[in-house]
C-alpha positions in Angstrom: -26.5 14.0 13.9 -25.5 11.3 11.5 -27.4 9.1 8.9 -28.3 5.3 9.9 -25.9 2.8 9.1 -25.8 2.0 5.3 -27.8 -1.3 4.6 -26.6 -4.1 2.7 -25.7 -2.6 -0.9 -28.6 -3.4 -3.7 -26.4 -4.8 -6.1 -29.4 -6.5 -7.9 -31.3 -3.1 -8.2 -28.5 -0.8 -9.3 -27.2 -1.6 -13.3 -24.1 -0.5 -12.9 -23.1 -2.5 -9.7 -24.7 -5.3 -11.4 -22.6 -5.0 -14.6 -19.4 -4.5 -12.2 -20.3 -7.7 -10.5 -20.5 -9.7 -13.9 -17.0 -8.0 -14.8 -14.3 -10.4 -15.9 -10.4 -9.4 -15.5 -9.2 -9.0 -19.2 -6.1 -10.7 -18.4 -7.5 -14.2 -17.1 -11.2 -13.6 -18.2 -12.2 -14.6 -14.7 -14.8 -12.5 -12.8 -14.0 -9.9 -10.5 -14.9 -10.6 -7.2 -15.1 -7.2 -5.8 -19.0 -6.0 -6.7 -19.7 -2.9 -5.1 -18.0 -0.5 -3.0 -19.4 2.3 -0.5 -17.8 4.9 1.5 -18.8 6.8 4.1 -17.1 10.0 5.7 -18.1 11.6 9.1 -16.5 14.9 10.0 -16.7 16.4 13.3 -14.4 19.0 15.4 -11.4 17.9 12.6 -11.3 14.4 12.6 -12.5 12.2 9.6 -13.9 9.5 10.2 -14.0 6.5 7.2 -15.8 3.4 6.5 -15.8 1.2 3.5 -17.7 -1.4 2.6 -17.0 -3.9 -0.1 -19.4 -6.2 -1.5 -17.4 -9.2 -3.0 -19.5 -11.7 -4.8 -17.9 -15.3 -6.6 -19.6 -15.7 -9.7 -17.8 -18.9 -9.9 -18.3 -22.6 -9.4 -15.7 -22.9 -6.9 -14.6 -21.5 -3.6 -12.7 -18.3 -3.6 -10.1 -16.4 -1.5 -10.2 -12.7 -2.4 -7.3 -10.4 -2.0 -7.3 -6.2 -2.2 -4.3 -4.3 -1.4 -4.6 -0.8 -1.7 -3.3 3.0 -0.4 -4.4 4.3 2.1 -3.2 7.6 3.9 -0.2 7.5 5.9 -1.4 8.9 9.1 -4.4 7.1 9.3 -5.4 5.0 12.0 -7.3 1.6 11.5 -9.6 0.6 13.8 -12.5 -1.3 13.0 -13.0 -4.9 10.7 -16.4 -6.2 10.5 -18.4 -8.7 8.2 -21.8 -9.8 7.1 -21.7 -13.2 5.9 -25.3 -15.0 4.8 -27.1 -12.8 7.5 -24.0 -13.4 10.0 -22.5 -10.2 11.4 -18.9 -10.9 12.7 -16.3 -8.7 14.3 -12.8 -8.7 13.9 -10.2 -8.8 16.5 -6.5 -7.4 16.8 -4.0 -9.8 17.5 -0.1 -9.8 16.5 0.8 -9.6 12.8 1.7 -13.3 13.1 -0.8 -14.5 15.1 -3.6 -13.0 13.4 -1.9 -14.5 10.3 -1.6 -18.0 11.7 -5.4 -17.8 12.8 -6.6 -17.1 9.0 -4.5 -19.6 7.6 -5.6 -22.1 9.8 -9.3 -21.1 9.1 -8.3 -21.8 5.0 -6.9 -25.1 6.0 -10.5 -25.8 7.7 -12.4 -24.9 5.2 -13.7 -21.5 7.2 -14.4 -18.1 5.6 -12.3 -16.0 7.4 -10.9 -12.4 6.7 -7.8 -10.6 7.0 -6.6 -7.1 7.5 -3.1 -6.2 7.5 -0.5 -3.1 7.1 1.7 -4.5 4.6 3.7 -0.9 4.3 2.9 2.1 6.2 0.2 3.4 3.9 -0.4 0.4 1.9 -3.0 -2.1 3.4 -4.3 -5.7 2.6 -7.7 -7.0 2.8 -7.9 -11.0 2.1 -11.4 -12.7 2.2 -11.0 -16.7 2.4 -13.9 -19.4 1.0 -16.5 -17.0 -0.4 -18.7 -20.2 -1.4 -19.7 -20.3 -4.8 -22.6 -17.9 -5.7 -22.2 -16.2 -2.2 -21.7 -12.3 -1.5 -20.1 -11.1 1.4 -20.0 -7.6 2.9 -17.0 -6.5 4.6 -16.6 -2.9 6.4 -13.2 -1.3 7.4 -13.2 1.3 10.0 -10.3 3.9 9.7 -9.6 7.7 11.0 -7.4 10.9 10.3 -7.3 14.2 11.6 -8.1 16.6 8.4 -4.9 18.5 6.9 -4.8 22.3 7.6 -5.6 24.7 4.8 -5.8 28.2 3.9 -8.8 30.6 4.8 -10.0 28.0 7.3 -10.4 25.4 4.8 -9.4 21.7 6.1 -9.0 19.0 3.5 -9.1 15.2 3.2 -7.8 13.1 0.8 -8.8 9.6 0.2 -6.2 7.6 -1.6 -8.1 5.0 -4.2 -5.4 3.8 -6.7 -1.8 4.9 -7.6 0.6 5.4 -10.6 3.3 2.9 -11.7 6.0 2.6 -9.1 9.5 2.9 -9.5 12.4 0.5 -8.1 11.9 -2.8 -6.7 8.8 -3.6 -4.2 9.8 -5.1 -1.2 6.5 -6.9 -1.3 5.9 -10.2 -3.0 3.6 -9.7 -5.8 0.8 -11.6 -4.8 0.9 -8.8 -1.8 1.4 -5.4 -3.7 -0.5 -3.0 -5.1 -2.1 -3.6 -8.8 -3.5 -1.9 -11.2 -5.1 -2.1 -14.3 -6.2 0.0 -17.0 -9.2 -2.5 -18.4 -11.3 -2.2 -14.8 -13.9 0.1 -13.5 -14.4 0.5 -9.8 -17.0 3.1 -8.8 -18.2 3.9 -5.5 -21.0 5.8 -3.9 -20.0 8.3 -0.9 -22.1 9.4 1.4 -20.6 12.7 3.8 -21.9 13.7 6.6 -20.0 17.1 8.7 -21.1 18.1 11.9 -20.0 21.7 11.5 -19.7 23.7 8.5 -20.0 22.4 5.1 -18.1 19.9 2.7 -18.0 19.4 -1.1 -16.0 17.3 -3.1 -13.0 18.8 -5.1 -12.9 17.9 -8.8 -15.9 15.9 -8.9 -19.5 15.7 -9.2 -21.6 18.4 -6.8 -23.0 16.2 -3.6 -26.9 15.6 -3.4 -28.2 14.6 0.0 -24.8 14.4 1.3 -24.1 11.7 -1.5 -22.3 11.0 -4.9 -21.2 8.2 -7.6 -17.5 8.0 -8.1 -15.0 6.4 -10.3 -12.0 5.0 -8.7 -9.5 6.4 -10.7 -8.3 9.4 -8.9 -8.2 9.9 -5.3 -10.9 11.3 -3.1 -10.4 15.5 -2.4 -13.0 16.9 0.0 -12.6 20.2 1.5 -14.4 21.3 4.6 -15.1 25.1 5.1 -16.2 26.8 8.0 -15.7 23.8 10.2 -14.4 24.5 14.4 -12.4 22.5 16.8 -14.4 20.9 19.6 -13.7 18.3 21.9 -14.1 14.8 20.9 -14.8 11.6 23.4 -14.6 8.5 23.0 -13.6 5.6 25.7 -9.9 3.6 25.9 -9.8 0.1 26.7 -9.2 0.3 29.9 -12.4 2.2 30.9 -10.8 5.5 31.1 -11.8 8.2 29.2 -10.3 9.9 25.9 -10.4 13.6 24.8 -8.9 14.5 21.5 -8.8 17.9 20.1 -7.6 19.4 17.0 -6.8 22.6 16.0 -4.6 24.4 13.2 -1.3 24.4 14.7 0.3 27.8 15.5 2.8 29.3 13.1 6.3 28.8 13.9 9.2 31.4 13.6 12.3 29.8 13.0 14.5 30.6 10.4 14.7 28.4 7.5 17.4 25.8 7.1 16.9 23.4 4.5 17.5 21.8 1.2 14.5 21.1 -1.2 14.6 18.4 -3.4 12.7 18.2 -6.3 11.6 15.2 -8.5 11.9 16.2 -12.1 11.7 12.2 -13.0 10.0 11.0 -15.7 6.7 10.4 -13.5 6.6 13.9 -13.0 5.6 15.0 -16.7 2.5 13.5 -16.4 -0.6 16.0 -16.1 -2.4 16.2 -12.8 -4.9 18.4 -14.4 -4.8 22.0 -16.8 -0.7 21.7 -16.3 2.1 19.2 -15.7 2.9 17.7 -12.3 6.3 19.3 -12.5 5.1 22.8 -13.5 2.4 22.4 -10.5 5.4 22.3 -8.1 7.7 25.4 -10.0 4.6 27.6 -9.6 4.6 26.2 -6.2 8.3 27.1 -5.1 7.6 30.6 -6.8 5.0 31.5 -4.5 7.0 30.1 -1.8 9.9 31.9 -2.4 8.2 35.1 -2.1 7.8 34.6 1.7 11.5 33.3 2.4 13.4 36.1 5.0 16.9 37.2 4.8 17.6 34.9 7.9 16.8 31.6 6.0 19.3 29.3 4.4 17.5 27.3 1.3 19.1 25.3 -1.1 17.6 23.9 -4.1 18.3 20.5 -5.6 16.4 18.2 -8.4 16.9 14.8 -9.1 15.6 11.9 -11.7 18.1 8.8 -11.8 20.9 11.2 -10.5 20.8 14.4 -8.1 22.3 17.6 -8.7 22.1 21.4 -7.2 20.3 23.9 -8.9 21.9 27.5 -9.3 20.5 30.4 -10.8 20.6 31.0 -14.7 22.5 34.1 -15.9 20.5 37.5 -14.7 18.7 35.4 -11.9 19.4 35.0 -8.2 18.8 33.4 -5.1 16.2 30.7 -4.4 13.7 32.1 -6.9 16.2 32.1 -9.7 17.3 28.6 -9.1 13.5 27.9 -9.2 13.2 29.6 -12.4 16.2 27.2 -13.6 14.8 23.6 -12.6 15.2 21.0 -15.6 12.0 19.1 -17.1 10.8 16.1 -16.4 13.3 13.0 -17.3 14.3 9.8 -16.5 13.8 7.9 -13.3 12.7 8.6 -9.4 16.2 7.5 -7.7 15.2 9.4 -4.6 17.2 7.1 -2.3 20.6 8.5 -3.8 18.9 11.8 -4.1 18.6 11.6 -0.6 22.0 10.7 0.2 23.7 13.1 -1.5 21.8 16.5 -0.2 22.1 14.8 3.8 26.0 15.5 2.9 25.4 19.4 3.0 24.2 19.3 6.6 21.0 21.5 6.5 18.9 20.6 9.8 15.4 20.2 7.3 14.8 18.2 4.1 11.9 19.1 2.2 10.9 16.7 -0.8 8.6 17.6 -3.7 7.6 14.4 -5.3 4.9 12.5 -6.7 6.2 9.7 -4.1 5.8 6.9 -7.0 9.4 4.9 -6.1 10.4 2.1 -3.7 14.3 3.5 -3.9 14.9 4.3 -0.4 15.2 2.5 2.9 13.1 4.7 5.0 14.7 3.1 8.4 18.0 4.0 7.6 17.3 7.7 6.5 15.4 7.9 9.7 18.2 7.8 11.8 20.1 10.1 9.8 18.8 12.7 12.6 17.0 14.8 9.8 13.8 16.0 10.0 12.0 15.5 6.3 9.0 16.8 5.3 7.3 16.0 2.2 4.7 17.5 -0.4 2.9 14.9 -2.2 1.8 16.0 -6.0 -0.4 13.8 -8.0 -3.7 12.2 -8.3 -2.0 8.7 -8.9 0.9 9.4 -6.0 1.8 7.1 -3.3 1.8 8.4 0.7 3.5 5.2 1.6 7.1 5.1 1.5 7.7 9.6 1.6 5.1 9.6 4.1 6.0 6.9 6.2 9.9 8.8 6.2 8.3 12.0 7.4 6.3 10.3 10.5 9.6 8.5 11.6 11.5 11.7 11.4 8.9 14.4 13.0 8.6 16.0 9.8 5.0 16.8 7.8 3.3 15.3 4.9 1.0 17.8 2.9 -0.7 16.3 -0.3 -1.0 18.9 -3.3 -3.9 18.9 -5.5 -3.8 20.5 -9.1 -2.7 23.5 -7.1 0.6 23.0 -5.5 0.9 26.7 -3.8 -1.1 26.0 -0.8 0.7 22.8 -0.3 4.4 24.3 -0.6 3.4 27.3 1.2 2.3 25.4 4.6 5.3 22.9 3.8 7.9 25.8 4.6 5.3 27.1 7.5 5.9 23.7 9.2 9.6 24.0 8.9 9.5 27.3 10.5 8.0 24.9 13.8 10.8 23.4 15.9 10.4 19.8 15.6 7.9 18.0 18.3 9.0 15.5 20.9 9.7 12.2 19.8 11.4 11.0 23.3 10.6 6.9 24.3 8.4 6.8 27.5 7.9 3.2 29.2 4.6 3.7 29.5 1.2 5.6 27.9 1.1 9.5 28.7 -1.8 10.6 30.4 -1.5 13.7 27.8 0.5 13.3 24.1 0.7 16.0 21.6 1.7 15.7 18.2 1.6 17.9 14.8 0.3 16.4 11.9 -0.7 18.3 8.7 -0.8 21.4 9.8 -2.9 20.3 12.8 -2.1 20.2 16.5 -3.6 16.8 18.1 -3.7 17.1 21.5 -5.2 13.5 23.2 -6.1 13.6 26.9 -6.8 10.9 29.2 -9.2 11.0 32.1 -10.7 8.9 34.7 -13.5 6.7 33.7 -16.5 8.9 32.6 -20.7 7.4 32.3 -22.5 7.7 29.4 -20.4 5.7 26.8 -22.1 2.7 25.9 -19.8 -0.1 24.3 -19.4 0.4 20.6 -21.5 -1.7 18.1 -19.2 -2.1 14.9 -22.2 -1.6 12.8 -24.0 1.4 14.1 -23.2 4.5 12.6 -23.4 6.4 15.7 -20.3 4.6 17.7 -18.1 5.4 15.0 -16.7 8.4 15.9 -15.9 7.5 19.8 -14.7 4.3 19.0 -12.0 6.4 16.3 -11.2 9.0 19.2 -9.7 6.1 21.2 -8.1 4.8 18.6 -6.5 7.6 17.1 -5.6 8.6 20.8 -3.5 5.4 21.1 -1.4 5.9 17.7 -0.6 8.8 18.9 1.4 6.8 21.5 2.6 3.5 19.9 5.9 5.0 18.6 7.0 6.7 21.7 6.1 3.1 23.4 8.2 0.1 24.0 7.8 -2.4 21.1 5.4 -5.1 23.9 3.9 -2.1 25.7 2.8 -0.8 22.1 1.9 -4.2 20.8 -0.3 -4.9 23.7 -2.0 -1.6 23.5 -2.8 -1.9 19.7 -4.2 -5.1 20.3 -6.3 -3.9 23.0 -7.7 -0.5 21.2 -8.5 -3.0 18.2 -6.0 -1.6 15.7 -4.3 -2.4 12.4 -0.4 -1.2 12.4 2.6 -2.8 12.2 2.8 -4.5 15.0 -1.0 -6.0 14.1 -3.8 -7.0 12.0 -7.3 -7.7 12.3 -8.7 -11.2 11.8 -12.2 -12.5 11.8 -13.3 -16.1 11.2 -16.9 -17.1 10.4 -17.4 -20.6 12.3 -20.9 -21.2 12.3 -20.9 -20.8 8.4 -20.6 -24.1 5.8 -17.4 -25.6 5.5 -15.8 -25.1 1.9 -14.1 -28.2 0.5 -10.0 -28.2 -1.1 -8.5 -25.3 -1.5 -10.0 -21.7 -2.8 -9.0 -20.5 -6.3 -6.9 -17.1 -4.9 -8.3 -13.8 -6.8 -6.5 -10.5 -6.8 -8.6 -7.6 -7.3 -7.5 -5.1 -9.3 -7.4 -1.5 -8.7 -8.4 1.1 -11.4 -5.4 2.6 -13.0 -5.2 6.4 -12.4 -6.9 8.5 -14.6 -3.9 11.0 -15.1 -1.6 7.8 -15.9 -0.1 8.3 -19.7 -1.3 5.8 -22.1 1.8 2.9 -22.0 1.0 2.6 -25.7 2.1 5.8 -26.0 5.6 6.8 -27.0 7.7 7.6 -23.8 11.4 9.4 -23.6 14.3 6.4 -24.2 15.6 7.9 -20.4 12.2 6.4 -18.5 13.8 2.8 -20.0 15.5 1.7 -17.0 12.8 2.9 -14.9 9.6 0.8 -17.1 12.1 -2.0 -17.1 12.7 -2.2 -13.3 9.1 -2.0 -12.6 8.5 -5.1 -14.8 11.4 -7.5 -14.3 13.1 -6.2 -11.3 16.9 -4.2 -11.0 18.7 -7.8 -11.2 16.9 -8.2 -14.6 17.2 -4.5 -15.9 20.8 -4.9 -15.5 21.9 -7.9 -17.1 19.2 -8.2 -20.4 20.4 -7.0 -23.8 18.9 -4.2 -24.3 18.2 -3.2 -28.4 19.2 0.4 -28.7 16.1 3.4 -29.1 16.3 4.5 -32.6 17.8 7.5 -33.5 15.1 9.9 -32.4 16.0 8.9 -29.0 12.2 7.7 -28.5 11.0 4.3 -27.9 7.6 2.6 -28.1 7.9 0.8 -24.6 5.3 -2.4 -25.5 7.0 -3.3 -28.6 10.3 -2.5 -26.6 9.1 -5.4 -24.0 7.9 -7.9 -26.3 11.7 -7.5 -27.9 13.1 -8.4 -24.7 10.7 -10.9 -22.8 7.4 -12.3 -23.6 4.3 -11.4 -21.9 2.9 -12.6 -19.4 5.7 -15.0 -16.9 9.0 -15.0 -16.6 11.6 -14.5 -19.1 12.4 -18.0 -21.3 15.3 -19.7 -20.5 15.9 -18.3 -16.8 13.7 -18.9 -13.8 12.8 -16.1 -11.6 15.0 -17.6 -9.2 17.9 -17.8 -10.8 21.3 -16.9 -9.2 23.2 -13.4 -10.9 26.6 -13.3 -12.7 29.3 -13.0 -9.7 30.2 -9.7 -11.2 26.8 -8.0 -10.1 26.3 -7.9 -7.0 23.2 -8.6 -5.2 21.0 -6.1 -4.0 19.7 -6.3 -0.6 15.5 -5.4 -0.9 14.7 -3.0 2.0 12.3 -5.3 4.3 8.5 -3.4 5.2 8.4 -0.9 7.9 5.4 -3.5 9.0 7.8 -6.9 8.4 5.7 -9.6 6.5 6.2 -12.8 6.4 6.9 -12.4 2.5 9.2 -9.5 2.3 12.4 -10.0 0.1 15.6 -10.9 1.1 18.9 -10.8 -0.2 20.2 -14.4 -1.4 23.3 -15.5 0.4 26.9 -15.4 -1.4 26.5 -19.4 -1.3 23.0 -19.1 -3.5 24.3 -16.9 -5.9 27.4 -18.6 -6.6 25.4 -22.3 -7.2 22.2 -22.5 -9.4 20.1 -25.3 -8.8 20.4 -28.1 -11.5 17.7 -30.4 -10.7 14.9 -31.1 -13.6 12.8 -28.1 -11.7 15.1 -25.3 -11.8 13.5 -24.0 -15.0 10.1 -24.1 -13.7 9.9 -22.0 -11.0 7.2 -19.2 -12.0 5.7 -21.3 -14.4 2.7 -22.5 -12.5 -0.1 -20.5 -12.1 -1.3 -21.5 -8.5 -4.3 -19.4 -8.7 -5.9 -20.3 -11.3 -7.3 -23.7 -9.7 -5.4 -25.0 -7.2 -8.1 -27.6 -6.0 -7.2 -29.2 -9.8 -3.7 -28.9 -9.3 -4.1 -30.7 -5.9 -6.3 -33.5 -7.5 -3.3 -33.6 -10.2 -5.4 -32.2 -13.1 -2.1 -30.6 -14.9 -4.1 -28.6 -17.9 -2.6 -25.1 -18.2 0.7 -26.4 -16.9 3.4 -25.9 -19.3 4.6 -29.5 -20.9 7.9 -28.8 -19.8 6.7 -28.5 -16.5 4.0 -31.5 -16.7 7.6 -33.2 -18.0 10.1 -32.0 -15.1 7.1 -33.0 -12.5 7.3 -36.7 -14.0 11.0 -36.7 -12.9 10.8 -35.6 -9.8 8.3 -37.9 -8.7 10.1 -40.8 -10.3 12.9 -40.3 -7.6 12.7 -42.5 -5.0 13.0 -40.1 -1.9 9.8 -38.0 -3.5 8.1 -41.8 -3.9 8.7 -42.5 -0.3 7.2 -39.0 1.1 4.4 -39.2 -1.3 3.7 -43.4 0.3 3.7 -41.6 3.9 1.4 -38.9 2.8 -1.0 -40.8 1.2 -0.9 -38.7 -2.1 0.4 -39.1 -5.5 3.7 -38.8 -6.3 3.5 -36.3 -8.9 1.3 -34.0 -6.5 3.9 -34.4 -3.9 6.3 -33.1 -7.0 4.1 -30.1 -7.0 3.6 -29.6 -3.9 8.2 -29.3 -3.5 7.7 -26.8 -6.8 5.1 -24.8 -4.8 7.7 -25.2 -1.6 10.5 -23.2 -3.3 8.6 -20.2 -4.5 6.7 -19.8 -1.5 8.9 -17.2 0.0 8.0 -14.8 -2.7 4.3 -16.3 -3.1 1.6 -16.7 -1.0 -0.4 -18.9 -3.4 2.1 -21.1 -3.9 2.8 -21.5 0.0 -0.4 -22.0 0.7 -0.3 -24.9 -1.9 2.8 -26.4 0.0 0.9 -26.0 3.1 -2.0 -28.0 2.3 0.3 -31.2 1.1 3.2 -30.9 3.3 2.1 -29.0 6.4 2.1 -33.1 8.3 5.3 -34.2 6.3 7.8 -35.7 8.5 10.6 -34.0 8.2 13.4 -36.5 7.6 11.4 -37.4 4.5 10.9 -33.8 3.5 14.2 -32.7 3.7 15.8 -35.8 1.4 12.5 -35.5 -1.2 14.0 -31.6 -1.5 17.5 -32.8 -1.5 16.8 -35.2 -4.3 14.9 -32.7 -6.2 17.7 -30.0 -6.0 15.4 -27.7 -4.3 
């Protein structure tokens, strides 16, 4: 039924992936590691079944530690890690988040290439690949799986996030963690589909041949399957017992409408997703919609940018479809946490949100106890599933991604609302039977007494792919309905990556790397419907831009030049007024404590806590600033670059007034003294306490600290920090 496995990518026999593999980023000039990509889609009886491989290559002298995050959708299930490193093929295991963590660390500290697959939000993974020698290319393939979303006319659809639009608010990710983009890359891919019943074709780009396609990564991946059936698929749990999963379009419900929709009319949204704007994508949308609304249902209209407000019809209009007729244009920014707040006060049962999903302002947690049920359409090629989508799981509720036509989308949005909500009930142990609705799509996973003629699963065969991503999809279903240890220990067992645990492989028959690997983010292409930023943009998407960039603390309390008279700004020359580019602003570290008239703002931890999500400082740290001769350098040091040189003490690159402020620290006598018992250099032990204090927010820089300090006795550790204020 399917293809054979892909073999290993021909990266010297195709130009183009060799001309991506001798790409430099244009902000360091440094190669990008990441060399090829290929994806591969199975489809059978409603399930899509996903596998990419990435081909990272270091075209550099030095040993490298790769790191990817990137979107994936919400409700898709992880499953499968594997590698191929020089000839080597290695399978990753599931372990806890901090376990699994611990293990790959540990394997950097050795010298080990190891790699690392976590759920940093719900929707948002990480891939990190550790001491890719020099002149070395590695292969890794991740295994993931989601049940197609309903459609019209018996048309199911998939949608492959690949890159997303700028982001609005503050990420509760440290940036070495989050998502990145930039405009100067190109990622292509080749995709190769392969449906067992009916017929697929890509949506907006380039007709199929054989079952495969060259693709840029700069919009996400639409496939629509027609003519397609529900059938039962099998695969085999853990425990031996067998798993039936079946999917089928989920029956229309008839229960009267009562809800508020809230539509983003932010700034974001004036951007076009293809012959029209995002925002006139959704009015035409709610116009169809409202056509099929009863006399029964109660629907209120809202929109919201930095503030949220009801909608009422203009003069001569009336009801919902005269309110629709009234919506605003696009403006300002996506505050959709206040948004939120404000429409929960009205006390409709159902929340519907139309947004492009591009903003970190709400704490999903919180609104998930609310008691609301919130379903979401998601409009935009460069939108973001994670934080809207992650709401609508918690809460019962239905995520359905719009393409350029938004009609569909709306219209099965209010269909789903018509459904009562599904069961969401804790049960101390795994059902035999679990339903759920997701999409548009009833999932109905079944499990049986052990059955013959399952052999175990080869990560690399083709063929095991699709029973291996019945179990796990069959488990997710249950982890939220599970006690936190009976979950864990289930996801660990079925092999998956979700909050509760990652996937970690570590290659220990390969050649140990010496020091420490230079850290590489890859990029992701920007979105093609992004606006140029040289472009002129509305004085009211200010606040938003600057948030993005510095932070709220730093939005708030910068004096801002005021737009000209137009009431239009150019945003880079804007930003170079303000703060130079690229680091922190002079003259105040990143860590810097605020005026005691603004109070702090407490960052939202991830729905899968990290060990690097941001925190609130303490009333005691923002009252005292530290005064020592590093508290301007924090940010300053680029530990990426080449941290073996830093750790040898080679200082080029480093600003003098750091090289300077190092000098004094390990002058003191408490930093000479730790730096005797270490055996290192004083002014590397200096370092090594600067790398200490941003390592909360840095993984680079803790991994520094790690490598120096990790056998520190603490006595000695504690009065080196004391003496250098840190």
């Amino acid at each position: 039924m399917y293809p054979p496995p892909l073999p290993t990518p021909p990266n010297e026999t195709d130009p183009l992936a060799a001309w991506q593999a001798g790409a430099a980023d244009r902000r360091s000039g440094r190669p990008i590691p990441l060399s090829a990509t290929r994806i591969r889609v199975l489809l059978d009886g409603g399930l899509a079944v996903v596998r990419t491989e990435r081909v990272f290559r270091n075209a550099e002298s030095q040993s490298i530690e790769a790191t990817l995050t990137f979107p994936v959708p919400v409700h898709a299930t992880l499953f499968g890690l594997a590698a191929r490193i020089d000839g080597r093929l290695l399978r990753g295991v599931a372990q806890r988040r901090e376990a699994a963590r611990t293990q790959y660390e540990a394997a950097v500290d050795r010298g080990r290439s190891a790699v690392l697959h976590e759920e940093v939000l719900r929707g948002v993974h990480m891939l990190s690949l550790a001491h890719v020698p020099p002149g070395a290319e590695v292969t890794v393939a991740s295994d993931w799986a989601v049940p197609l979303a309903a459609g019209e006319a018996g048309v199911a659809r998939l949608r492959i996030p690949v890159t997303v639009g700028d982001i609005y608010g503050c990420s509760p990710l440290a940036a070495s963690d989050d998502l990145l983009t930039d405009p100067g890359v190109l990622h292509t891919a080749e995709i190769e589909l392969a449906c067992a019943t009916g017929t697929a074709r890509l949506e907006g780009g380039p007709a199929l041949d054989a079952g495969r396609a060259r693709l840029r990564l700069d919009r996400p991946i639409d496939i629509a399957v027609a003519g397609w059936a529900p059938a039962p698929l099998r695969g085999r749990a853990a425990d031996g017992r067998q798993v039936t999963l079946r999917i089928a379009p989920a029956p229309a419900g008839d229960v009267a409408l009562n809800a508020v929709v809230l539509v983003d009319r932010s700034g974001s949204m004036g951007s076009y997703g293809g012959p029209r704007t995002k925002h006139a994508t959704v009015v035409a949308g709610l116009r169809a919609a409202a056509t099929g609304l009863r006399p029964e249902d109660r629907v209120a209209l809202w929109e919201f940018d930095d503030t949220a407000n009801a909608v009422a019809p203009r003069r001569g209009g009336a009801g919902f479809l005269g309110a629709v007729e009234a919506l605003g244009p696009p403006r300002g920014g996506t505050d959709i946490g206040a948004a939120i707040a404000a429409v929960l006060r009205l006390g409709q049962r159902d929340i519907l949100l139309v947004t492009d999903g591009q903003s970190h302002a709400l704490d999903v947690q919180a609104l998930a106890r609310s008691g609301r049920r919130f379903g979401v359409v998601l409009i935009g090629a460069e939108s973001l599933e994670a934080r809207v989508g992650h709401l609508a799981a918690l809460t019962g509720g239905e995520l359905l991604v719009a393409g350029d036509d938004a009609e569909e989308a709306v219209r099965l949005a209010f269909a789903a609302l018509r459904r009562p909500p599904p069961e969401l009930a804790p049960v101390a142990v795994r059902p035999a039977e679990l339903r759920a609705v997701l999409a548009g799509m009833r999932m109905t996973a079944r499990l049986e007494p052990p059955a013959d003629g399952l052999a175990q699963a080869d990560p690399w065969d083709a063929g095991s792919l699709l029973p291996r991503a019945v179990a796990a999809v069959a488990a997710a279903l249950a982890l939220p309905r599970l006690p936190e240890t009976v979950a864990a220990a289930l996801a660990e067992a079925e092999g998956l990556c979700c909050h509760l645990t990652s996937l970690v492989l570590v290659d220990e028959a390969g050649a140990v790397q010496p020091g420490l690997p230079a850290q590489r983010k890859v990029p992701l292409m920007a979105p093609a419907a992004a606006p140029a930023m040289h472009a002129p943009a509305p004085a009211s998407m200010l606040g938003s831009m600057l948030r993005q960039r510095f932070g709220g603390h730093a939005a708030r309390r910068m004096a801002m030049p005021g737009p000209p008279a137009a009431g239009r700004i150019d945003i880079p020359t804007f930003l170079r007024q303000v703060a130079p580019e690229p680091g922190p602003m002079e003259g105040m570290p990143p860590s810097a404590p605020l005026p005691q008239d603004v109070p702090p703002i407490a960052a939202e931890a991830p729905s899968a806590p990290g060990p690097r999500a941001a925190t609130p400082a303490s009333p005691r740290a923002l009252r005292r600033a530290p005064t020592g001769p590093l508290a301007f350098s924090r940010g300053r040091v680029d530990w990426t670059r080449d941290p073996e040189a830093l750790r040898q003490g080679r200082l080029d690159g480093v600003p003098q007034a750091v090289v300077a402020a190092l000098d004094k620290v390990a002058a003191l006598p408490e930093v000479a003294t730790l730096a005797a018992a270490l055996g290192e250099a004083p002014l590397v032990v200096a370092l090594a306490l600067l790398a200490g204090s941003e390592a909360s927010g840095n993984r680079h820089a803790e991994h520094f600290a790690r490598q120096l300090l990790a056998g520190a006795d603490a006595t000695l550790l504690a009065a080196a920090r004391q003496s250098a204020d840190l």
